[in-house]
PyMOL Python script that loads the backbone (N, CA, C, O; Angstrom):
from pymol import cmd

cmd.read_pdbstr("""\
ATOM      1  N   UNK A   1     -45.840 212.192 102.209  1.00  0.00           N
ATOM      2  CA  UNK A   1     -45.846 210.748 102.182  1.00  0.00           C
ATOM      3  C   UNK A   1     -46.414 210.182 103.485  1.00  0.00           C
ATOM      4  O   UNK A   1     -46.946 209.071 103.470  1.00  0.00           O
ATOM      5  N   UNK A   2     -46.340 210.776 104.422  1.00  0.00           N
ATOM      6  CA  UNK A   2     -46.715 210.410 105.995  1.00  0.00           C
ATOM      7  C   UNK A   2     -48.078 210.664 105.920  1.00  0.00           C
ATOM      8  O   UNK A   2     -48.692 209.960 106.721  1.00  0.00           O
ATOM      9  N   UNK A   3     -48.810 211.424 105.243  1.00  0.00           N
ATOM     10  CA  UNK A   3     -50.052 211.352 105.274  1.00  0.00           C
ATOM     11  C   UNK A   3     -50.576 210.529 104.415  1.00  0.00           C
ATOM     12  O   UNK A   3     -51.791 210.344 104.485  1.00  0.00           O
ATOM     13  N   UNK A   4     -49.959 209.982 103.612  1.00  0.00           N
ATOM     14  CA  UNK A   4     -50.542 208.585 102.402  1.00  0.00           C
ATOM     15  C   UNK A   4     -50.253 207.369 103.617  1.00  0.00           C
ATOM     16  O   UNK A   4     -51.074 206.479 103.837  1.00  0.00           O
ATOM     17  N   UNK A   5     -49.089 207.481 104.276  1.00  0.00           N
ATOM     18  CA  UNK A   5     -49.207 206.378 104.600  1.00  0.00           C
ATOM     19  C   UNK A   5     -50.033 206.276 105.891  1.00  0.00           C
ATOM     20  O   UNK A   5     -49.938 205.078 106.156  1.00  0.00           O
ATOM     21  N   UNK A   6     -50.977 206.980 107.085  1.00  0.00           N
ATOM     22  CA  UNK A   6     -51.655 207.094 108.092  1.00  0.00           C
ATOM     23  C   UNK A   6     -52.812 206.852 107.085  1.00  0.00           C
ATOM     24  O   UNK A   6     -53.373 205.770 107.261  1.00  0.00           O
ATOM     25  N   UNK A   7     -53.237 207.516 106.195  1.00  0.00           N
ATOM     26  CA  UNK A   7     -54.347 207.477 105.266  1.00  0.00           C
ATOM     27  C   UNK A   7     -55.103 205.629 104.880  1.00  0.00           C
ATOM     28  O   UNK A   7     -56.260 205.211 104.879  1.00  0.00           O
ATOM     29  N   UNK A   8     -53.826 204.997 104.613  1.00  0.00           N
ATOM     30  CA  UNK A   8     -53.731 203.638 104.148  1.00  0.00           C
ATOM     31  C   UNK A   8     -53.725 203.056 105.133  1.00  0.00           C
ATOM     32  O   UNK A   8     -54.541 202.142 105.245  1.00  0.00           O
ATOM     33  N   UNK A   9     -52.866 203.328 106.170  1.00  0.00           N
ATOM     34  CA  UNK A   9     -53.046 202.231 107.600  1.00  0.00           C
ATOM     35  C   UNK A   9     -54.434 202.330 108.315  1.00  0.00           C
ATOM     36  O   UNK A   9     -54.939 201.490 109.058  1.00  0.00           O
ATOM     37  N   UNK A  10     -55.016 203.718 107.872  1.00  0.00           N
ATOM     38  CA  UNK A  10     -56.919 203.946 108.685  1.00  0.00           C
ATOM     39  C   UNK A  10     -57.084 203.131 107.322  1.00  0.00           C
ATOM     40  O   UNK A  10     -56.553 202.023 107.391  1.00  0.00           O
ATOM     41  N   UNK A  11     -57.381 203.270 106.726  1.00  0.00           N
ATOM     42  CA  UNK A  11     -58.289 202.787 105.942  1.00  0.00           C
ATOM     43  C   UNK A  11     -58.262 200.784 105.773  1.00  0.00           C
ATOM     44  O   UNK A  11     -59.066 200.075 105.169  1.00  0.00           O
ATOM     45  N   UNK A  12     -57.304 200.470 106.385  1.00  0.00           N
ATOM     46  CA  UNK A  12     -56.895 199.218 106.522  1.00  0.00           C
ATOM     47  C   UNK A  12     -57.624 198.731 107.822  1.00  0.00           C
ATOM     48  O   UNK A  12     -57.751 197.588 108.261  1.00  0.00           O
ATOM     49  N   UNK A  13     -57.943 199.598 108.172  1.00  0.00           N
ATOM     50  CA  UNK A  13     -58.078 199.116 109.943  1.00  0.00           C
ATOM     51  C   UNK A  13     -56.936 198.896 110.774  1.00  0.00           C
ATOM     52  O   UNK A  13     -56.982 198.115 111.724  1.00  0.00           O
ATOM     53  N   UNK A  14     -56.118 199.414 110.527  1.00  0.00           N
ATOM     54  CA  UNK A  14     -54.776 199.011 111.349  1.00  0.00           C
ATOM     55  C   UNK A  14     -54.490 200.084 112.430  1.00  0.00           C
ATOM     56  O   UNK A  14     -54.453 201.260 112.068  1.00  0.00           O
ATOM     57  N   UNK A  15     -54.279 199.758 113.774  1.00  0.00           N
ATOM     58  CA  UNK A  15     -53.817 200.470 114.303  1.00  0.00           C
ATOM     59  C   UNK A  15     -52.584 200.816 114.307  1.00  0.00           C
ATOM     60  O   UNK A  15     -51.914 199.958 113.731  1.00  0.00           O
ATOM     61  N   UNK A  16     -51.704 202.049 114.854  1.00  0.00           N
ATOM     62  CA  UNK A  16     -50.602 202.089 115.476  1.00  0.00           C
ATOM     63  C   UNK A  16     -49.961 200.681 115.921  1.00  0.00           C
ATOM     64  O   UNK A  16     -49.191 200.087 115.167  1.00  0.00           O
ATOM     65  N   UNK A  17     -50.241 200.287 116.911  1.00  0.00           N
ATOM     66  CA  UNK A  17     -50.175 199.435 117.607  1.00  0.00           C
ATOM     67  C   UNK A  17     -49.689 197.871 116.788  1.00  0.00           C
ATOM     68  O   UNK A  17     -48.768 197.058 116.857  1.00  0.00           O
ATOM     69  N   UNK A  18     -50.784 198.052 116.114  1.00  0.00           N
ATOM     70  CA  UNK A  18     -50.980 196.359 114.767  1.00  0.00           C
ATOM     71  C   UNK A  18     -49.710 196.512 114.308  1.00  0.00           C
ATOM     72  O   UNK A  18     -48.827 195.655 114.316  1.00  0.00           O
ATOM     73  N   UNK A  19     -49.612 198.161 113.714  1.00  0.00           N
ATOM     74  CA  UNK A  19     -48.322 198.528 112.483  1.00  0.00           C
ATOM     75  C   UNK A  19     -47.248 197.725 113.125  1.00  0.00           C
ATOM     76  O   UNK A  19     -46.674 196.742 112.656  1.00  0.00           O
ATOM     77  N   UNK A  20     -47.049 198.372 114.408  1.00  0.00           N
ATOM     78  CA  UNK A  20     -45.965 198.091 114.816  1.00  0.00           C
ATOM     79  C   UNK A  20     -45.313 196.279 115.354  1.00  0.00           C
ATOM     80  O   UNK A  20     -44.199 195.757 115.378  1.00  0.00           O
ATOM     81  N   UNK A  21     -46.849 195.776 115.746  1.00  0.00           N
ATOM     82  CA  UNK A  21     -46.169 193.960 115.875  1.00  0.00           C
ATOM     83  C   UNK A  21     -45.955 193.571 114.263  1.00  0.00           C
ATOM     84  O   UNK A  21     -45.106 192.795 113.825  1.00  0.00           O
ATOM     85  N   UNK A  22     -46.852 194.244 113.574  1.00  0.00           N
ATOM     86  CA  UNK A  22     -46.522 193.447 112.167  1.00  0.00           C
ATOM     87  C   UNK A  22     -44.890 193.696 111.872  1.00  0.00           C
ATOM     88  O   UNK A  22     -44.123 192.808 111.500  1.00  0.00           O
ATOM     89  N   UNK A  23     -44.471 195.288 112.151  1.00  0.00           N
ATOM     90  CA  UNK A  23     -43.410 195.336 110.901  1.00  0.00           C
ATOM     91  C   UNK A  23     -41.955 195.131 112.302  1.00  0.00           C
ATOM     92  O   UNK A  23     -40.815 194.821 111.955  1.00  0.00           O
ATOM     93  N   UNK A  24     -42.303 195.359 113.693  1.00  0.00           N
ATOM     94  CA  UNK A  24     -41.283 195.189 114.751  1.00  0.00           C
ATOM     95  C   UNK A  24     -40.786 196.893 114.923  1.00  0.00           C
ATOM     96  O   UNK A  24     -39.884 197.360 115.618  1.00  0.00           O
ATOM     97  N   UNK A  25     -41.648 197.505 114.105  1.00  0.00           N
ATOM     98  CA  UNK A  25     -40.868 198.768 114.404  1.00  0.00           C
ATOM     99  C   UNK A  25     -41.814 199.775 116.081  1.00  0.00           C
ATOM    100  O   UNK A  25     -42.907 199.625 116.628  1.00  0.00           O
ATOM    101  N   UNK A  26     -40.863 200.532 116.271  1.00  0.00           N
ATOM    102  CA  UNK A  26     -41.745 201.267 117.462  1.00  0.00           C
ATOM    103  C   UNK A  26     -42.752 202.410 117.265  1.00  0.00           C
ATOM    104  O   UNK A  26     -42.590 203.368 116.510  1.00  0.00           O
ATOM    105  N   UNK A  27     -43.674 202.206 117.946  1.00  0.00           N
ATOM    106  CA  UNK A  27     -44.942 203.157 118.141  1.00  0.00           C
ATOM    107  C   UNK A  27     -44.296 204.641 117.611  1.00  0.00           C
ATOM    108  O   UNK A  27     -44.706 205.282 116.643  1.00  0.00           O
ATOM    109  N   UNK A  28     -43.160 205.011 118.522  1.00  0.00           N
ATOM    110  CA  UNK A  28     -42.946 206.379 118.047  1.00  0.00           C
ATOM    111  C   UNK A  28     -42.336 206.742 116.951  1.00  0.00           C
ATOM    112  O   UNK A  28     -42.457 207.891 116.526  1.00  0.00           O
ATOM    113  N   UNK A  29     -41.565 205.785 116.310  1.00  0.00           N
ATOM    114  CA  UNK A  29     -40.487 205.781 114.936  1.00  0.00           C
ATOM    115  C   UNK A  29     -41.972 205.756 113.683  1.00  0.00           C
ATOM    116  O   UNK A  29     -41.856 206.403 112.642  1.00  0.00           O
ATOM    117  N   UNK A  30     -43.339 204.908 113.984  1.00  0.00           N
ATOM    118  CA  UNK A  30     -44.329 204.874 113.110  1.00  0.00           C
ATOM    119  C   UNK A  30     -45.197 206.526 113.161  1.00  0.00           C
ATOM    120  O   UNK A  30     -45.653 207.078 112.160  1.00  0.00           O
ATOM    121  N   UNK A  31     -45.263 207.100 114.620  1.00  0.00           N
ATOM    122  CA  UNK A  31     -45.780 208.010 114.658  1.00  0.00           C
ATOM    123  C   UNK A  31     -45.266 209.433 114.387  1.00  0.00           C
ATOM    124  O   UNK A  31     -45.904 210.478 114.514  1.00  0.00           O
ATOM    125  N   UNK A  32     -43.822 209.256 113.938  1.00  0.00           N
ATOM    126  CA  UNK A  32     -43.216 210.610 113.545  1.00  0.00           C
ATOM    127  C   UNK A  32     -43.245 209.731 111.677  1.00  0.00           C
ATOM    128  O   UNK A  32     -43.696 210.502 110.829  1.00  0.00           O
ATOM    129  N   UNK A  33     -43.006 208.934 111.364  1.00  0.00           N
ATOM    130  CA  UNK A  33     -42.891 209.076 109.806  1.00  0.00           C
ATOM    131  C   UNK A  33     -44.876 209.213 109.476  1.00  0.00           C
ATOM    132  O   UNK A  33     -45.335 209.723 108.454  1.00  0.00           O
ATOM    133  N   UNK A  34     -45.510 208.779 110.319  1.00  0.00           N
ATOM    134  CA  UNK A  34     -47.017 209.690 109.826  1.00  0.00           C
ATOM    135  C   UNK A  34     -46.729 211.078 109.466  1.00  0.00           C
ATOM    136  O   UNK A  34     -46.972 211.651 108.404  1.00  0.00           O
ATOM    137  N   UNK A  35     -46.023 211.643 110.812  1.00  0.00           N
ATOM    138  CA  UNK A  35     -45.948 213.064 110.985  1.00  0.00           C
ATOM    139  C   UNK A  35     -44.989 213.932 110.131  1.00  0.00           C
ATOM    140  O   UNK A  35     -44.958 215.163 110.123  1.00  0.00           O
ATOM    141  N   UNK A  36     -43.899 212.743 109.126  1.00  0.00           N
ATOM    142  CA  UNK A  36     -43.223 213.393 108.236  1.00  0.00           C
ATOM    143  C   UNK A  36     -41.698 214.126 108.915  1.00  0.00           C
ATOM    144  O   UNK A  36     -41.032 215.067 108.482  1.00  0.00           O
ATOM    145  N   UNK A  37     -41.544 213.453 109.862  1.00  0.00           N
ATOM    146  CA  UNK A  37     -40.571 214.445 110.474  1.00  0.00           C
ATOM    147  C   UNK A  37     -39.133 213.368 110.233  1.00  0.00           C
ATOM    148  O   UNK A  37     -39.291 212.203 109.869  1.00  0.00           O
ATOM    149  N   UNK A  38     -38.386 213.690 110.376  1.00  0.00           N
ATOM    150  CA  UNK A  38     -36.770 213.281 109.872  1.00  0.00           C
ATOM    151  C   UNK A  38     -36.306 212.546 110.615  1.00  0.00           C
ATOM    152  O   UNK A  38     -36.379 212.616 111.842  1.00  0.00           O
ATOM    153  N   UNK A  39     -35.678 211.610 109.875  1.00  0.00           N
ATOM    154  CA  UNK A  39     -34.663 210.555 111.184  1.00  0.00           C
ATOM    155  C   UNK A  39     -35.080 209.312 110.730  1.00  0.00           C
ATOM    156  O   UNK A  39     -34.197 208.455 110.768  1.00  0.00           O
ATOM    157  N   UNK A  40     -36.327 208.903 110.247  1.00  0.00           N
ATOM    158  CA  UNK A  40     -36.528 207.916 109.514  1.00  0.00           C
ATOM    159  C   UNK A  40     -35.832 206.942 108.743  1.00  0.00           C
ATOM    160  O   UNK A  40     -35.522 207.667 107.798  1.00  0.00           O
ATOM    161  N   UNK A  41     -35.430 205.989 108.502  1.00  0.00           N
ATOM    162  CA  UNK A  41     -34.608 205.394 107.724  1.00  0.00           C
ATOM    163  C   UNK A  41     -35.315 204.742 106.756  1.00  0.00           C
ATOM    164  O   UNK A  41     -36.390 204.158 106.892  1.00  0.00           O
ATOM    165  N   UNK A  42     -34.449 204.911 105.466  1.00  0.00           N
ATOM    166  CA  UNK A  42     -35.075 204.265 104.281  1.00  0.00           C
ATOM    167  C   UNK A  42     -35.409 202.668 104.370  1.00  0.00           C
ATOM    168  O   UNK A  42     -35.882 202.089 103.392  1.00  0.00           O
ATOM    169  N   UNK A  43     -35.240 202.246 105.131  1.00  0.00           N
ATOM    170  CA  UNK A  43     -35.208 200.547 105.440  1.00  0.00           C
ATOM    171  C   UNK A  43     -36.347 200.408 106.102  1.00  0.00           C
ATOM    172  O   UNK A  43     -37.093 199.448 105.908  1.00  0.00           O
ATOM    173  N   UNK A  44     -36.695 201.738 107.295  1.00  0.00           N
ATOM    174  CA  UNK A  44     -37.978 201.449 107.964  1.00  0.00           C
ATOM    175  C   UNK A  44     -39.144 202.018 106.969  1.00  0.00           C
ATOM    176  O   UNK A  44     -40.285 201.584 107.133  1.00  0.00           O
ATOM    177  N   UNK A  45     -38.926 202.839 106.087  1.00  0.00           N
ATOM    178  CA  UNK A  45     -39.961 203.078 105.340  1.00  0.00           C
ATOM    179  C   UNK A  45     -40.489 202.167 104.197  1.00  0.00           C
ATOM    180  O   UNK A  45     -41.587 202.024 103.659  1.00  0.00           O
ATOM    181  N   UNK A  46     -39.368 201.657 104.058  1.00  0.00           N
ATOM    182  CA  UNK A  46     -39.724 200.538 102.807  1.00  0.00           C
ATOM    183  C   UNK A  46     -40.480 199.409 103.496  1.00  0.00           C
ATOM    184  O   UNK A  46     -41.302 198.839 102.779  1.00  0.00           O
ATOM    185  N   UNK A  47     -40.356 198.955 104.807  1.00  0.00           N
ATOM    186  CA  UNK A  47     -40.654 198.181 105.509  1.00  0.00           C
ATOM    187  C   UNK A  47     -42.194 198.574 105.799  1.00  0.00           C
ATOM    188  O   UNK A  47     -42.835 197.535 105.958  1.00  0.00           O
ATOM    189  N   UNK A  48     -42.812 199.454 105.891  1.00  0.00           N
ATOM    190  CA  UNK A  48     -43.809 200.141 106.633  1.00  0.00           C
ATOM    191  C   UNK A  48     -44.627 200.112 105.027  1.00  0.00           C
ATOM    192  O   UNK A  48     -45.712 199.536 104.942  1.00  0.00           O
ATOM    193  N   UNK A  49     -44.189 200.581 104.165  1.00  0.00           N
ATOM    194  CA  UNK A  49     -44.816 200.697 102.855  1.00  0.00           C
ATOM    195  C   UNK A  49     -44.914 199.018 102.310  1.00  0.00           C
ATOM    196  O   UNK A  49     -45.952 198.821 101.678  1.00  0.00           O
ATOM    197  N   UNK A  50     -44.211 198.054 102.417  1.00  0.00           N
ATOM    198  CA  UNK A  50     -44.848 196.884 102.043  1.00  0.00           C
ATOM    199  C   UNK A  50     -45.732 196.231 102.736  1.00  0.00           C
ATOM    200  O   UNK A  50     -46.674 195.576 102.291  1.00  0.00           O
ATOM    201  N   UNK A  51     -45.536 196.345 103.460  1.00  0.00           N
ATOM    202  CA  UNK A  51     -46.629 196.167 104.561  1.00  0.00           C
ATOM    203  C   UNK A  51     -47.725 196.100 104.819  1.00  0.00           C
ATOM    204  O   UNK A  51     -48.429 195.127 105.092  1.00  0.00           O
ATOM    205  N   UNK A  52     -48.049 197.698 104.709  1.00  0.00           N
ATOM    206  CA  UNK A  52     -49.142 198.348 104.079  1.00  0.00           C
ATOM    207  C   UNK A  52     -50.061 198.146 102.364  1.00  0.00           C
ATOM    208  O   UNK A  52     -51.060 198.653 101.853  1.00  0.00           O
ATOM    209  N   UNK A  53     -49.074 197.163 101.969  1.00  0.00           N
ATOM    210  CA  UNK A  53     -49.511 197.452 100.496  1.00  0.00           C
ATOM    211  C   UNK A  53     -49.152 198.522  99.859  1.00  0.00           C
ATOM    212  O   UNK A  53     -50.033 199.049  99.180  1.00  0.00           O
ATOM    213  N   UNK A  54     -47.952 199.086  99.870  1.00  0.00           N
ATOM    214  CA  UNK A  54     -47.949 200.455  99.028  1.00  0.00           C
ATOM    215  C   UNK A  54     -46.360 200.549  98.204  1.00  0.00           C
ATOM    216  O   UNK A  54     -45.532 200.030  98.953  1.00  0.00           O
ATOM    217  N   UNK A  55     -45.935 200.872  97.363  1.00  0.00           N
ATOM    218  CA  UNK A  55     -44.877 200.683  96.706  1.00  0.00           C
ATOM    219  C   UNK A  55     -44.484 202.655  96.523  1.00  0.00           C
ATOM    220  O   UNK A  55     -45.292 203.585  96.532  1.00  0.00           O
ATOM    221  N   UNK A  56     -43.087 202.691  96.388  1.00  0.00           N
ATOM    222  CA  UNK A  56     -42.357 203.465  96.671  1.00  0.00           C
ATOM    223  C   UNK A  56     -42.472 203.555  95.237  1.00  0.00           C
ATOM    224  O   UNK A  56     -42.846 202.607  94.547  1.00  0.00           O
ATOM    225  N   UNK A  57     -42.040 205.092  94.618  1.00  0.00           N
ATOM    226  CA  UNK A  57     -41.479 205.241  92.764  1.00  0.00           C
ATOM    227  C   UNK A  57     -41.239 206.252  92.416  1.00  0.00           C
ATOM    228  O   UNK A  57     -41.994 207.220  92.510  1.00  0.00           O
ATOM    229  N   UNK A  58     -40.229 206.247  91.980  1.00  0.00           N
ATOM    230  CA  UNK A  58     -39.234 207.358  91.917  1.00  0.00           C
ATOM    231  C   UNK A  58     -39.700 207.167  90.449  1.00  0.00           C
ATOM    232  O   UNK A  58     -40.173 206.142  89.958  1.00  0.00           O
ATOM    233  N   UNK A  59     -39.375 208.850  89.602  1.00  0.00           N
ATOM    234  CA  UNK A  59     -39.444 208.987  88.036  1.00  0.00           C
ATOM    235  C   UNK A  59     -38.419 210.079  88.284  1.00  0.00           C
ATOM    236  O   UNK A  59     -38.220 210.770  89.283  1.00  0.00           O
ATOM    237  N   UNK A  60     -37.696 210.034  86.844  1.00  0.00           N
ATOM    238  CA  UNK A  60     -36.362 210.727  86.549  1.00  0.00           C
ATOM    239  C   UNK A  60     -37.522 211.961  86.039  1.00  0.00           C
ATOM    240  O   UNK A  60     -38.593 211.670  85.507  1.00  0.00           O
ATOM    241  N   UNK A  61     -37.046 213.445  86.333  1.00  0.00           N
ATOM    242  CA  UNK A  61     -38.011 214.631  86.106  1.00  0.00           C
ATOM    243  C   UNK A  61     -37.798 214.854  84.977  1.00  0.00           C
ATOM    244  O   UNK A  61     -36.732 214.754  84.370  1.00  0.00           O
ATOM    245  N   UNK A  62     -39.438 215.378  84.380  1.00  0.00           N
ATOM    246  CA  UNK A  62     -39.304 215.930  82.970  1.00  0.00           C
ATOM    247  C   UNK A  62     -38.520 217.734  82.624  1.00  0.00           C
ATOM    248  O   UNK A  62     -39.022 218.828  82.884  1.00  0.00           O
ATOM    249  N   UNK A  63     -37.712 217.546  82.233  1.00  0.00           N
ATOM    250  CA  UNK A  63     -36.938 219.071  82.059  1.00  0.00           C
ATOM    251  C   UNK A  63     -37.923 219.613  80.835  1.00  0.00           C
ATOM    252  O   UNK A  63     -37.745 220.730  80.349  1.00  0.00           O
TER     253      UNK A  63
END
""", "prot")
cmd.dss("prot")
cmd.show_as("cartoon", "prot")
cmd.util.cbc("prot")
cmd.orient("prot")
């Protein structure tokens, strides 16, 4: 998911930097959920994904 969402913020033109006055979150909390690494909170990701234009979606698995 951290690479969809670095993927979408280049392709936006957005820097690091932008991400972070837009959504208030910090440089390094944006640069580890690029990187996929843990600690993240579901509040900052949802935050970072609207943002961006991108919507979250869960599907119940096909057995």
């Amino acid at each position: 998911m951290g690479r969809d969402i670095r993927r979408r913020r280049e392709s936006l033109g957005v820097t690091l930097q932008q991400l972070a006055d837009l959504t208030g979150i910090g440089i390094n909390t944006l640069s580890r959920l690029e990187r996929g690494s843990s600690g993240v909170t579901l509040k900052t990701l949802l935050l970072v994904l609207q943002t961006l234009g991108l919507r979250l979606r869960i599907e119940a698995e096909r057995n």
